[in-house]
C-alpha positions as CSV (number, residue, x, y, z in Angstrom):
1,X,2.7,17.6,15.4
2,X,0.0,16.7,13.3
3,X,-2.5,15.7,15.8
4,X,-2.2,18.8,17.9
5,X,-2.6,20.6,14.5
6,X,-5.8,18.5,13.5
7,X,-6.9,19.4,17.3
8,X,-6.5,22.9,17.4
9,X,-9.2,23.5,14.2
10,X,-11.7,21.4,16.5
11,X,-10.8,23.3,19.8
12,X,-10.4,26.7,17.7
13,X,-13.6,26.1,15.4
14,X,-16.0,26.2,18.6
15,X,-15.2,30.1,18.9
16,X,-17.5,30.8,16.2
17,X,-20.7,28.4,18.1
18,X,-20.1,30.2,21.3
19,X,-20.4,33.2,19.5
20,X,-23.5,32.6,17.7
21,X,-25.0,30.9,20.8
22,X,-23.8,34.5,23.0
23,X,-25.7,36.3,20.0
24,X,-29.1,34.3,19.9
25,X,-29.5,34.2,24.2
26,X,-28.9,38.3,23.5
27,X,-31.7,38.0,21.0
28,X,-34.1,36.8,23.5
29,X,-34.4,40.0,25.1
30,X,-33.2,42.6,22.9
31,X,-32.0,45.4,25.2
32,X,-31.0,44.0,28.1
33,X,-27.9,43.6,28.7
34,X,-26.2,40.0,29.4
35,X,-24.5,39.1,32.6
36,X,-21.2,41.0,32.9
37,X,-18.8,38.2,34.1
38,X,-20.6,36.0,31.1
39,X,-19.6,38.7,28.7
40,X,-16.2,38.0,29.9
41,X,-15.7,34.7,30.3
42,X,-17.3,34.5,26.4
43,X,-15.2,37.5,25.3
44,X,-11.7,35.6,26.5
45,X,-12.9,32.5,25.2
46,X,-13.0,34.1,21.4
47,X,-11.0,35.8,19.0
48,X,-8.5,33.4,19.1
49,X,-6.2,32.3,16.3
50,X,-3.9,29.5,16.5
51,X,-0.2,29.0,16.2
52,X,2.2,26.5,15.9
53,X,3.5,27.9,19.1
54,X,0.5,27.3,21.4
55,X,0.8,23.4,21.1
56,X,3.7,23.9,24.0
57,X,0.6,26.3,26.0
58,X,-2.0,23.7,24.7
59,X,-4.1,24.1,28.3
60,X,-3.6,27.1,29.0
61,X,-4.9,28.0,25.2
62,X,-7.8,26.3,25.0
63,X,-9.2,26.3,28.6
64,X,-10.6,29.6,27.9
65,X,-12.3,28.5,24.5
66,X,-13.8,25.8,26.2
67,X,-14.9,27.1,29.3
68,X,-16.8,29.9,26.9
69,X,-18.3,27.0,24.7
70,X,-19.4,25.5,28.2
71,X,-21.0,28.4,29.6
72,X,-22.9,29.6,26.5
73,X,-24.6,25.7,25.9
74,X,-25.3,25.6,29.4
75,X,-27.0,29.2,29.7
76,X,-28.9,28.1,26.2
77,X,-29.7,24.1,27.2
78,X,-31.6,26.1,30.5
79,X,-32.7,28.8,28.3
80,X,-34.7,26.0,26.4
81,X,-35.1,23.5,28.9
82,X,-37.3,26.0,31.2
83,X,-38.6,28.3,28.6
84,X,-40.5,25.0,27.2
85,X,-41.8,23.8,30.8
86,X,-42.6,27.3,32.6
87,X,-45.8,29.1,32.2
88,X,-45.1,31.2,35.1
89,X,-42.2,31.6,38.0
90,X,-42.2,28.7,40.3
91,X,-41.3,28.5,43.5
92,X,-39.3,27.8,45.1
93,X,-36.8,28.6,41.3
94,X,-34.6,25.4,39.8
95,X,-31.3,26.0,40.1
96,X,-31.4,25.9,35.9
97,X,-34.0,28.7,36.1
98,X,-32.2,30.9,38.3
99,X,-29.1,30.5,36.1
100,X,-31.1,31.8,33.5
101,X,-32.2,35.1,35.2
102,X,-29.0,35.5,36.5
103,X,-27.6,35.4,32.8
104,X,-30.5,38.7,32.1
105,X,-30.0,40.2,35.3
106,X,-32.8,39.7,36.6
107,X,-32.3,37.6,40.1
């Protein structure tokens, strides 16, 4: 019981970094609004509290969390990765790039 227990505050404690990653990629272009389906996938990936009782859900859970945590680093890691390298839009896009204006609506 222990271990799951130690696990859950590593799984559970991510909430709050996908959060604050969701908040600073909104920051980049204050106004405009973020990718729908992104705002989902982070909003059932949050706001979590664990139980004792999730341990016999333990996938089903945390799959969410993670997938949320996954999502936001990715959509920040291009975010960075592209913002650093492009002075203007290439073509044809990187995959990366596209994700990115995807994420803002923009493609």
């Amino acid at each position: 019981m222990y271990r799951f227990y130690h696990q859950s505050f590593k799984v559970f404690g991510i909430q709050q970094l996908t959060l604050s990653i969701r908040d600073a990629l909104r920051d980049l272009l204050p106004g405009v609004p973020l990718n729908a389906q992104f705002e989902r996938i982070v909003a059932d990936g949050t706001g979590k509290t664990f139980t004792m009782e999730m341990n016999a859900r333990w996938d089903a859970e945390t799959r969410p969390l993670l997938e949320a945590f996954f999502h936001a680093s990715y959509f920040l890691d291009m975010t960075i990765k592209y913002g650093e390298r492009l002075d203007e839009p290439p073509s044809p896009l990187p995959s990366g790039w596209a994700a990115v204006l995807y994420l803002y609506n923009i493609r």
